[in-house]
PDB file of N, CA, C and O in Angstrom:
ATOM      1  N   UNK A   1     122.722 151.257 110.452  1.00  0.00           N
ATOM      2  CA  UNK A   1     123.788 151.885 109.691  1.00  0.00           C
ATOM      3  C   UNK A   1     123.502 153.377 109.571  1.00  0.00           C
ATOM      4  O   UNK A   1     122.334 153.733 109.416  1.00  0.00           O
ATOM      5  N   UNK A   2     124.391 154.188 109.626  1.00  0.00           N
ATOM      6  CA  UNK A   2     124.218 155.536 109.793  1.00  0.00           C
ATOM      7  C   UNK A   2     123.575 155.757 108.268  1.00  0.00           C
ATOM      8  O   UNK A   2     123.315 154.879 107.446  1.00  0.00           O
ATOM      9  N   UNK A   3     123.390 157.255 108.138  1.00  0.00           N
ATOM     10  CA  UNK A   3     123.056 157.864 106.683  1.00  0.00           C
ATOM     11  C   UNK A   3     123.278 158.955 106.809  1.00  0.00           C
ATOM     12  O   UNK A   3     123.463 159.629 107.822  1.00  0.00           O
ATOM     13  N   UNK A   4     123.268 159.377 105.006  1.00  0.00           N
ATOM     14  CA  UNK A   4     123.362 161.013 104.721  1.00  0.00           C
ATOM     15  C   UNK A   4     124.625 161.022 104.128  1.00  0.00           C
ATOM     16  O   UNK A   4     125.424 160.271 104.688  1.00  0.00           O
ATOM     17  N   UNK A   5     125.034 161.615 103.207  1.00  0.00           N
ATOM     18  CA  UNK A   5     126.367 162.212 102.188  1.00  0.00           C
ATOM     19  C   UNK A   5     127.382 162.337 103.695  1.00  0.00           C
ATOM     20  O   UNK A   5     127.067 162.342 104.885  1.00  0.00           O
ATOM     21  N   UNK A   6     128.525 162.416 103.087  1.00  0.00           N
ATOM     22  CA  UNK A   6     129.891 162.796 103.752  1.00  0.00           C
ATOM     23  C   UNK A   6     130.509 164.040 103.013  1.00  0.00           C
ATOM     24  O   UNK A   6     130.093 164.155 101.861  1.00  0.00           O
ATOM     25  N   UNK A   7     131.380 164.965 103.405  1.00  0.00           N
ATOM     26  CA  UNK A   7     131.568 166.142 102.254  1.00  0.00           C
ATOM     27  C   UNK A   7     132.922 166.255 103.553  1.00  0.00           C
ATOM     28  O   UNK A   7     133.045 166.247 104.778  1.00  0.00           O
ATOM     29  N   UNK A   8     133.716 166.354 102.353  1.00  0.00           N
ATOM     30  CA  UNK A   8     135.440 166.657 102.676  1.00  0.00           C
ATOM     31  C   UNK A   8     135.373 168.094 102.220  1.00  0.00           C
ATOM     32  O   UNK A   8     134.930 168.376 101.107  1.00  0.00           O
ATOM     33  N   UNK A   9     135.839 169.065 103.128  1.00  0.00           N
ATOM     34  CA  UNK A   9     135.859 170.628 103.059  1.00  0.00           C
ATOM     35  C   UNK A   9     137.194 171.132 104.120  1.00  0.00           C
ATOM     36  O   UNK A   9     137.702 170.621 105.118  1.00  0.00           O
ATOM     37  N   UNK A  10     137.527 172.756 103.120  1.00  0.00           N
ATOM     38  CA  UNK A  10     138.465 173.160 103.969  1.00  0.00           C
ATOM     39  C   UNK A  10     137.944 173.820 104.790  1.00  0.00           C
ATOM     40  O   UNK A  10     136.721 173.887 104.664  1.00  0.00           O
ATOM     41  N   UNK A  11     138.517 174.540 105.888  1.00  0.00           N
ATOM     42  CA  UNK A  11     137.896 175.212 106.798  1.00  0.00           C
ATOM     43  C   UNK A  11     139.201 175.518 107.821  1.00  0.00           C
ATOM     44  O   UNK A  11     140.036 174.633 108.006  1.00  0.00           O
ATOM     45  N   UNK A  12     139.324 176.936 108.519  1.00  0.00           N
ATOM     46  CA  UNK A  12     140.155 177.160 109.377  1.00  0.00           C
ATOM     47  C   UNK A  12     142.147 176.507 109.206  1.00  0.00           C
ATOM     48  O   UNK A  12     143.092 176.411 109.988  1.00  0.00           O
ATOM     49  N   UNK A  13     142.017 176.340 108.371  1.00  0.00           N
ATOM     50  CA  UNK A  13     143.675 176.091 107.706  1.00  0.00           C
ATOM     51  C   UNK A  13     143.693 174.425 108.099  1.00  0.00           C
ATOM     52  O   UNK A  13     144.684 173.782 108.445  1.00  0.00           O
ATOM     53  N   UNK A  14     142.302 173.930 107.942  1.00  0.00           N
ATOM     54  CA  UNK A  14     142.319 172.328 108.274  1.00  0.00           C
ATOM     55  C   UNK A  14     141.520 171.521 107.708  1.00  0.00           C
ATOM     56  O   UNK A  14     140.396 171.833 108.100  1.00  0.00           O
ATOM     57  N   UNK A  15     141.442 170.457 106.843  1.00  0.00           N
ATOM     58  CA  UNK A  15     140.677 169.700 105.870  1.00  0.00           C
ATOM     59  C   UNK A  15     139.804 169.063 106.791  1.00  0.00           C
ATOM     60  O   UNK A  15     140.428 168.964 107.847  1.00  0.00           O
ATOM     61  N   UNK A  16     138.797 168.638 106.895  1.00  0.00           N
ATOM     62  CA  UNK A  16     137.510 167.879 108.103  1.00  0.00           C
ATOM     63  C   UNK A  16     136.459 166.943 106.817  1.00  0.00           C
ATOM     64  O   UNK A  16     136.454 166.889 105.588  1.00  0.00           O
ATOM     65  N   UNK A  17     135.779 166.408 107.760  1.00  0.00           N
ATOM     66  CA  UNK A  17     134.920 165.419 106.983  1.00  0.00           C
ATOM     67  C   UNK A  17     133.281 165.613 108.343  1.00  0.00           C
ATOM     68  O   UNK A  17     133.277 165.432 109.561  1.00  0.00           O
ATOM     69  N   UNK A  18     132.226 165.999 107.476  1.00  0.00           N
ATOM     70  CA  UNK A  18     131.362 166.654 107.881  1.00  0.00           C
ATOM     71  C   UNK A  18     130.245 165.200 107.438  1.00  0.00           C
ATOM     72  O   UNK A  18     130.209 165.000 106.224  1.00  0.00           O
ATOM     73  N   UNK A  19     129.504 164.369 108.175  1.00  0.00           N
ATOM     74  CA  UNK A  19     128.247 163.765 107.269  1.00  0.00           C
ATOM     75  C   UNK A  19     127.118 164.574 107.384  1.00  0.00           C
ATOM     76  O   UNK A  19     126.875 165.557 108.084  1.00  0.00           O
ATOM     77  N   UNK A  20     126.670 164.142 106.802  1.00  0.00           N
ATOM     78  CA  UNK A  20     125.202 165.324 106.255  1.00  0.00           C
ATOM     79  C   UNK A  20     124.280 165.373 107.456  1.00  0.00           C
ATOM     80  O   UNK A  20     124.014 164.240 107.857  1.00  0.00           O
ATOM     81  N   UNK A  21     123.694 166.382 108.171  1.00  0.00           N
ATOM     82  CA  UNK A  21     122.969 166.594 109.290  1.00  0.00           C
ATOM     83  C   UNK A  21     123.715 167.023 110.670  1.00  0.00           C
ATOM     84  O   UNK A  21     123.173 167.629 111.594  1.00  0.00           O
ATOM     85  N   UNK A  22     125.000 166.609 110.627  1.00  0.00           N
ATOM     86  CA  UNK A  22     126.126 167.143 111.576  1.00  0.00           C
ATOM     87  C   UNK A  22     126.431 168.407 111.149  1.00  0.00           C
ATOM     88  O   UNK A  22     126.683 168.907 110.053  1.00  0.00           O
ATOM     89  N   UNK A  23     126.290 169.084 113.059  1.00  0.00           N
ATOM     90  CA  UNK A  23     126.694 170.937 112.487  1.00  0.00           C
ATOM     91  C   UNK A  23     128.272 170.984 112.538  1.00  0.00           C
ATOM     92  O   UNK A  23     128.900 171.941 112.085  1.00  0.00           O
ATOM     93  N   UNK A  24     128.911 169.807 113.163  1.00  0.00           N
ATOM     94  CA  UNK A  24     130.343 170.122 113.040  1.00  0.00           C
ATOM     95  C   UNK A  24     131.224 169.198 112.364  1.00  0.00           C
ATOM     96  O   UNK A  24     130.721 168.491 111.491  1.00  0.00           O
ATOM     97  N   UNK A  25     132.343 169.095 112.596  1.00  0.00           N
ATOM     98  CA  UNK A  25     133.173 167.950 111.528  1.00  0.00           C
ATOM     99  C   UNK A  25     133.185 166.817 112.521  1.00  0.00           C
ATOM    100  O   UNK A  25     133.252 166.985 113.739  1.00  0.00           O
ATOM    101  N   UNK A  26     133.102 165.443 111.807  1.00  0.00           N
ATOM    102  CA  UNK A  26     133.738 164.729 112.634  1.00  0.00           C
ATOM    103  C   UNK A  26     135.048 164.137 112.816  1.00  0.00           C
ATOM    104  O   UNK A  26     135.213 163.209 113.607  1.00  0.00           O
ATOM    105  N   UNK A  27     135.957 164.611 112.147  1.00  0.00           N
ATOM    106  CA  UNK A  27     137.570 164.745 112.031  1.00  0.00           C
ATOM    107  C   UNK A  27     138.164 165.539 110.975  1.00  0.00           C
ATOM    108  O   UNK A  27     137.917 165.982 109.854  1.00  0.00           O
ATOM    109  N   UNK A  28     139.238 165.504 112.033  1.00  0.00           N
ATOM    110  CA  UNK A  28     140.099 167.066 111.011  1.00  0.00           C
ATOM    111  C   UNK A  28     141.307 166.104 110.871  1.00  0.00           C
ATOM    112  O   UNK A  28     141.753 165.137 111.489  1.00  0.00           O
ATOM    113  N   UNK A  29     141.640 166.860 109.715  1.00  0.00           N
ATOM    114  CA  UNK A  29     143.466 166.340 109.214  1.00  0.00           C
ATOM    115  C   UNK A  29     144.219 167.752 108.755  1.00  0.00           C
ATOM    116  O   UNK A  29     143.755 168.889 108.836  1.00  0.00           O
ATOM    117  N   UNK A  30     145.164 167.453 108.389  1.00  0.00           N
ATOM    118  CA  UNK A  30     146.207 168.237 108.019  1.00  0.00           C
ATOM    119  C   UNK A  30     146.469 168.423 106.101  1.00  0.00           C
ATOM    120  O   UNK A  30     146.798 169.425 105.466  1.00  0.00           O
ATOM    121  N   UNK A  31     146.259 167.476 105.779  1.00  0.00           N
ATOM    122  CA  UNK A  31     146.410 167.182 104.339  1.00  0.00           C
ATOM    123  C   UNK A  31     144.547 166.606 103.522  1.00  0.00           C
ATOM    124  O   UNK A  31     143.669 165.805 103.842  1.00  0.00           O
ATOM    125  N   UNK A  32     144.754 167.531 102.469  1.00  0.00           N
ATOM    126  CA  UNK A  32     143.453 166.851 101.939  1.00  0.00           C
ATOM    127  C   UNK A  32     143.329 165.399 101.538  1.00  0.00           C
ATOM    128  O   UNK A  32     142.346 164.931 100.964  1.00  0.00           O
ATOM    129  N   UNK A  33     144.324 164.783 101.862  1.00  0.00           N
ATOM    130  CA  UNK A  33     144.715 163.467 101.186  1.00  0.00           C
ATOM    131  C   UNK A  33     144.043 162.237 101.964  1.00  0.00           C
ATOM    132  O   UNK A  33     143.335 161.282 101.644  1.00  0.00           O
ATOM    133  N   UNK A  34     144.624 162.741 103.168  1.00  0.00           N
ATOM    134  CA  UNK A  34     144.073 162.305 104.816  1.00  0.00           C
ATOM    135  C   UNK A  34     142.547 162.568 105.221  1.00  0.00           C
ATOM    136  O   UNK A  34     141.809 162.113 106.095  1.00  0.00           O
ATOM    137  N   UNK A  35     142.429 163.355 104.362  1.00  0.00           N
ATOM    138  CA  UNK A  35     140.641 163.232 104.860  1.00  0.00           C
ATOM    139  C   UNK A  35     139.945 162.924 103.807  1.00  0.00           C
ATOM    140  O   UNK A  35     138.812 162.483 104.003  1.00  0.00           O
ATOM    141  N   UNK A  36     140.408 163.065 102.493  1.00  0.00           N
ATOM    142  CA  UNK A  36     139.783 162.105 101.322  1.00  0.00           C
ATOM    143  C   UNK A  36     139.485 160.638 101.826  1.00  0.00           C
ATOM    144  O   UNK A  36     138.366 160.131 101.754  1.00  0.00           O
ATOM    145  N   UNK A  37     140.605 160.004 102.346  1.00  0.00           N
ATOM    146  CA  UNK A  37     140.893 158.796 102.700  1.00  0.00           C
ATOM    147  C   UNK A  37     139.712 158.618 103.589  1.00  0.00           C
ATOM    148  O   UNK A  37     138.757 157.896 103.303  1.00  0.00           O
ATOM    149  N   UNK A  38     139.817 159.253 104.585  1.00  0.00           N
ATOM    150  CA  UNK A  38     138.975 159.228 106.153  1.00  0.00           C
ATOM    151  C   UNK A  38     137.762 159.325 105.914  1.00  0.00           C
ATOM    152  O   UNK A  38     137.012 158.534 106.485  1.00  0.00           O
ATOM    153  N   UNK A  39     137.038 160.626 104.723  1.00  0.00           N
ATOM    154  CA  UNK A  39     135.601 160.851 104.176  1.00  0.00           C
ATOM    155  C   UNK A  39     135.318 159.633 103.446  1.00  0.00           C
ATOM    156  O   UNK A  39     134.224 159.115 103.673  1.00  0.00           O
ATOM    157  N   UNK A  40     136.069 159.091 102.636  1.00  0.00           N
ATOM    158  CA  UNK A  40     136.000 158.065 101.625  1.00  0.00           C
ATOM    159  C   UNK A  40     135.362 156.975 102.528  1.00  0.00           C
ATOM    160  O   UNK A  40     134.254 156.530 102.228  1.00  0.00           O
ATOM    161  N   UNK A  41     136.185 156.428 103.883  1.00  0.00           N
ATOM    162  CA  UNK A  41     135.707 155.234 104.510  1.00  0.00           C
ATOM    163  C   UNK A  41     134.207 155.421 105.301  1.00  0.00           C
ATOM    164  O   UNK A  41     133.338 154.610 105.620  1.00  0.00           O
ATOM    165  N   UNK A  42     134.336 156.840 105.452  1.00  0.00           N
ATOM    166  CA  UNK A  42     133.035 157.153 106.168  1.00  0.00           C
ATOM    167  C   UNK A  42     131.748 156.899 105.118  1.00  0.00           C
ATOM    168  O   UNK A  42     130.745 156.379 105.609  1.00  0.00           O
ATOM    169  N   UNK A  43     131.740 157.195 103.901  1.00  0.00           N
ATOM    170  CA  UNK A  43     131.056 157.284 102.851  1.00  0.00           C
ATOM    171  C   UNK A  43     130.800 155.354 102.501  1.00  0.00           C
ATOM    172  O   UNK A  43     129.651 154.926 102.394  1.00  0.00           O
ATOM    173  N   UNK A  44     131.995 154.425 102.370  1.00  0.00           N
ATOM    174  CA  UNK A  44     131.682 153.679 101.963  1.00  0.00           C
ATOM    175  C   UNK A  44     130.774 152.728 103.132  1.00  0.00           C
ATOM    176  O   UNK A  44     129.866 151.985 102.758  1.00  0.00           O
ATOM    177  N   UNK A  45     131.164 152.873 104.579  1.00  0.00           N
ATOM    178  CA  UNK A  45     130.488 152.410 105.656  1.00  0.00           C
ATOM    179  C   UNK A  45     129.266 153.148 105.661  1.00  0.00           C
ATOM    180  O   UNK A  45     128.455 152.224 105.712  1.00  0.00           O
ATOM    181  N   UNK A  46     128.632 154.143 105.642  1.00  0.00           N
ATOM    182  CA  UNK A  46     127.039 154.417 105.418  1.00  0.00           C
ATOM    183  C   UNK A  46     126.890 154.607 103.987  1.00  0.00           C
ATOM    184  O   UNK A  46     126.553 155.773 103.780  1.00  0.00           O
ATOM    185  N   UNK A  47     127.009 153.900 102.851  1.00  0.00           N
ATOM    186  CA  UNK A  47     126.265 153.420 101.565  1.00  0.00           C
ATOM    187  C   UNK A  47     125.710 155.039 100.911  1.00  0.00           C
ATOM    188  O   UNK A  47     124.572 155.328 100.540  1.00  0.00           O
ATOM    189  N   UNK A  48     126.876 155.871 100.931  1.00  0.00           N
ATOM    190  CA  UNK A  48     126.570 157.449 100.682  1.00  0.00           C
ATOM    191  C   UNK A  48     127.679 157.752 100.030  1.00  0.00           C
ATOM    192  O   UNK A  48     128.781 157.204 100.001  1.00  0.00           O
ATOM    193  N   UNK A  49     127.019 159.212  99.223  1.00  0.00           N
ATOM    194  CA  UNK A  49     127.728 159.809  98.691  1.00  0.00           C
ATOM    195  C   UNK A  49     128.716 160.808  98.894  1.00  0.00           C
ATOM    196  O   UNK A  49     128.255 161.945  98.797  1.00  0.00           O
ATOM    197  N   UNK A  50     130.083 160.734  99.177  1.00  0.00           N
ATOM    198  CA  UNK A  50     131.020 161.430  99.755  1.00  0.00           C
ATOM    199  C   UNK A  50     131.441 162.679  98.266  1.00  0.00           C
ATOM    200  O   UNK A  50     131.843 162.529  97.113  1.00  0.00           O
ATOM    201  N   UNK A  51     131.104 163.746  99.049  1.00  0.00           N
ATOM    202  CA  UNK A  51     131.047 164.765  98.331  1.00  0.00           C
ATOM    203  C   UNK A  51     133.194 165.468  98.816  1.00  0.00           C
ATOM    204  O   UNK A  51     133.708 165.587  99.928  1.00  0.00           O
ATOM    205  N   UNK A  52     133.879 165.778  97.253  1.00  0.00           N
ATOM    206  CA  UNK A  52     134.935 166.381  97.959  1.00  0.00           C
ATOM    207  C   UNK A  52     134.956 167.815  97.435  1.00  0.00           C
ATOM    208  O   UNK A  52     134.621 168.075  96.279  1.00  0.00           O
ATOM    209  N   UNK A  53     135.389 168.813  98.378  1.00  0.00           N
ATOM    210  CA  UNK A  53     134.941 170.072  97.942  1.00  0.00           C
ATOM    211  C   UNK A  53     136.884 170.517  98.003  1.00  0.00           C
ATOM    212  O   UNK A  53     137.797 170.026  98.667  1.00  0.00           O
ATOM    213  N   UNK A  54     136.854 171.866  96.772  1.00  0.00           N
ATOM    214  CA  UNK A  54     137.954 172.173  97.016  1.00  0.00           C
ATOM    215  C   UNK A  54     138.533 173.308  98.121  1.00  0.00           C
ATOM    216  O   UNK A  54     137.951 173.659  99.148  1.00  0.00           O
ATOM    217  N   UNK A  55     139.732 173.746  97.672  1.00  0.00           N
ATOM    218  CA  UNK A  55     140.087 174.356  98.814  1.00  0.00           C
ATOM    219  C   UNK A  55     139.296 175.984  98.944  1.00  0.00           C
ATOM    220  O   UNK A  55     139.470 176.730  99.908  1.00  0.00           O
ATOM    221  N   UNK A  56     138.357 176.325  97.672  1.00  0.00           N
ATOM    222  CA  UNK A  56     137.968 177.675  97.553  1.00  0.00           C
ATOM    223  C   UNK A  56     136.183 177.276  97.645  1.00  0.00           C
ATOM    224  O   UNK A  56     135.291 178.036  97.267  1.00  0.00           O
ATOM    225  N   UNK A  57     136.022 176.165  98.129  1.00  0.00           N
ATOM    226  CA  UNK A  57     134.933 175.756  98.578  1.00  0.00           C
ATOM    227  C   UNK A  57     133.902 175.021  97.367  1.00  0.00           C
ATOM    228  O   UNK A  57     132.913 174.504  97.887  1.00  0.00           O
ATOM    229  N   UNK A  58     133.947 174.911  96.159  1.00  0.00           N
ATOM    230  CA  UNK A  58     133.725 174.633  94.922  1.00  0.00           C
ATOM    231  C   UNK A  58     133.426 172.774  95.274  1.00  0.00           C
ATOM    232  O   UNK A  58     133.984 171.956  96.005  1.00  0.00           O
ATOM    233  N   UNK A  59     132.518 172.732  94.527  1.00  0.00           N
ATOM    234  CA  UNK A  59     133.007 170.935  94.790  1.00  0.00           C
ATOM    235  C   UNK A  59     133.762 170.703  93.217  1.00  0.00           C
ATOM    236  O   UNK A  59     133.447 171.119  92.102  1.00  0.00           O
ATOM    237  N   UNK A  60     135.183 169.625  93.818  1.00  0.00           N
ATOM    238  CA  UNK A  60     135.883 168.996  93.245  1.00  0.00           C
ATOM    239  C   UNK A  60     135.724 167.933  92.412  1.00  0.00           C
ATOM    240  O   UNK A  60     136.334 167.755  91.358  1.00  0.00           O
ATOM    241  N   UNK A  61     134.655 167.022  93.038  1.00  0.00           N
ATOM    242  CA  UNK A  61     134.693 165.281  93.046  1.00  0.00           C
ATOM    243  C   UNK A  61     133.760 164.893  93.940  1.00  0.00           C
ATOM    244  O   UNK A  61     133.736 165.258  95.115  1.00  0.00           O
ATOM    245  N   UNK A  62     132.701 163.892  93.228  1.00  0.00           N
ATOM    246  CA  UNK A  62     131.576 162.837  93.853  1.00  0.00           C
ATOM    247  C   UNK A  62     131.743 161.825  93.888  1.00  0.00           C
ATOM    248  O   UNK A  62     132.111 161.278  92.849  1.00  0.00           O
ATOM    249  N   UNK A  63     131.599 161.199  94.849  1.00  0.00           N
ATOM    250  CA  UNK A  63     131.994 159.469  93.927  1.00  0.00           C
ATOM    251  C   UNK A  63     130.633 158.608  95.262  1.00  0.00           C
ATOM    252  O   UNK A  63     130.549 158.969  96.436  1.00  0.00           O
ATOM    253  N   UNK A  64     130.101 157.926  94.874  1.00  0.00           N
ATOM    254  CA  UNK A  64     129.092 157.072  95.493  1.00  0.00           C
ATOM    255  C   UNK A  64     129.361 155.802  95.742  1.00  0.00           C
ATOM    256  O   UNK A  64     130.009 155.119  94.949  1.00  0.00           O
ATOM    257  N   UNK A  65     128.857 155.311  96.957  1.00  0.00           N
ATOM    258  CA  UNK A  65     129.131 153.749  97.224  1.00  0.00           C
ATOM    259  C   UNK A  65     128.122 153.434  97.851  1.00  0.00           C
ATOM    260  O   UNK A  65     127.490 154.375  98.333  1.00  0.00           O
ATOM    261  N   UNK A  66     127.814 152.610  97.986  1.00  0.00           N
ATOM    262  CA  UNK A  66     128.267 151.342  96.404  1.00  0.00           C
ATOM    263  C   UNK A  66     128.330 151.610  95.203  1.00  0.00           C
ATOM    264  O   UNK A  66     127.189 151.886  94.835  1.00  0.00           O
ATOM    265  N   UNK A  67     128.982 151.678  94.446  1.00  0.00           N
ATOM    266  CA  UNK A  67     129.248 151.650  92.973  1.00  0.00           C
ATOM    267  C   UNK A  67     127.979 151.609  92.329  1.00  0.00           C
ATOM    268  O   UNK A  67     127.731 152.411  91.430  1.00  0.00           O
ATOM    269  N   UNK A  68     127.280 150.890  92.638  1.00  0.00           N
ATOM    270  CA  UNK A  68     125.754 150.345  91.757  1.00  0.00           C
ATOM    271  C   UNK A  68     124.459 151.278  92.336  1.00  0.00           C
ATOM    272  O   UNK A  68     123.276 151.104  92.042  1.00  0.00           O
ATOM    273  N   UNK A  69     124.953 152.208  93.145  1.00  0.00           N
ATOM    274  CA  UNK A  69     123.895 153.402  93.974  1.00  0.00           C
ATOM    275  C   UNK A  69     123.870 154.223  92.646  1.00  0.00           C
ATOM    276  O   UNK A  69     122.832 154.552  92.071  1.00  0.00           O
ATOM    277  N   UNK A  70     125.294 154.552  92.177  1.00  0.00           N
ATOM    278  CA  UNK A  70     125.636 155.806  91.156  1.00  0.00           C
ATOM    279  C   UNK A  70     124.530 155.977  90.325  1.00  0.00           C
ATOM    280  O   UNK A  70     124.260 154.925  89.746  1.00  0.00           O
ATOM    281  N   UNK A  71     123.955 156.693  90.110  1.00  0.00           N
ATOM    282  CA  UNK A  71     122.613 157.309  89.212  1.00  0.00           C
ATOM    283  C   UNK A  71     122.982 157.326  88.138  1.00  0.00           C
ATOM    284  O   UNK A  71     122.049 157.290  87.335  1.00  0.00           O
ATOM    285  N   UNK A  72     124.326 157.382  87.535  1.00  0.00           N
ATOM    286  CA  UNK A  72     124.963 157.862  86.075  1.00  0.00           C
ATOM    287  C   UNK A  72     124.855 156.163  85.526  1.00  0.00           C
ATOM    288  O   UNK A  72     124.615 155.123  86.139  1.00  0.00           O
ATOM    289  N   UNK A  73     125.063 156.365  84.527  1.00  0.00           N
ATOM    290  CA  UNK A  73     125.309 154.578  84.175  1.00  0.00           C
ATOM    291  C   UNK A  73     126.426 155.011  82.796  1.00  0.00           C
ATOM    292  O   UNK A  73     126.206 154.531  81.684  1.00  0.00           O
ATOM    293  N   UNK A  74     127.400 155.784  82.991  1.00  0.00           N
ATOM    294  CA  UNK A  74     128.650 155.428  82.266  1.00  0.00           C
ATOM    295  C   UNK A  74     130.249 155.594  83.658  1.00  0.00           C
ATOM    296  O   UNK A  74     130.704 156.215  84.618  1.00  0.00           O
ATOM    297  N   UNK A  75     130.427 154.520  82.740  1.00  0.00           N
ATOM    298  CA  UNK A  75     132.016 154.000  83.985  1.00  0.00           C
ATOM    299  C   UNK A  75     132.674 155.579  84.042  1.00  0.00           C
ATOM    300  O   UNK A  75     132.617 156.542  83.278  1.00  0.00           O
ATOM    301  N   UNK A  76     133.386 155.299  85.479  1.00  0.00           N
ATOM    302  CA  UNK A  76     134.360 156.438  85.721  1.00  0.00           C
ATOM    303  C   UNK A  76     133.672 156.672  86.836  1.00  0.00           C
ATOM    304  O   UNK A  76     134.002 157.594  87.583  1.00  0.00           O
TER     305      UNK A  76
END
């Protein structure tokens, strides 16, 4: 099974999904919605944390999978 975080970022007027140790994206979309989605599945298939960053490069949103990886122990 692969490893390493996933991180949804803008870049060049195009949203991409980058996993951690890759120098380039491994898919681009058009809408951040579409690569939330796309980072999200990448994240839940290698048992990582999909990082979403916003459009001014800031991170937005973490979310970890498996659910029971999450380091925090309050819901949300």
């Amino acid at each position: 099974m692969p490893t390493g975080d996933v991180e949804t970022y803008h870049e060049d007027g195009q949203w991409k999904n980058r996993p951690e140790g890759n120098q380039r994206a491994s898919s681009t979309h058009d809408t951040k919605s579409e690569a939330q989605a796309r980072g999200r599945d990448m994240a839940v298939d290698r048992g990582a944390e999909h990082v979403i960053k916003k459009e001014d490069g800031r991170i937005g949103e973490k979310n970890t999978y498996p659910r029971e990886r999450d380091p925090r122990d309050i819901p949300g």
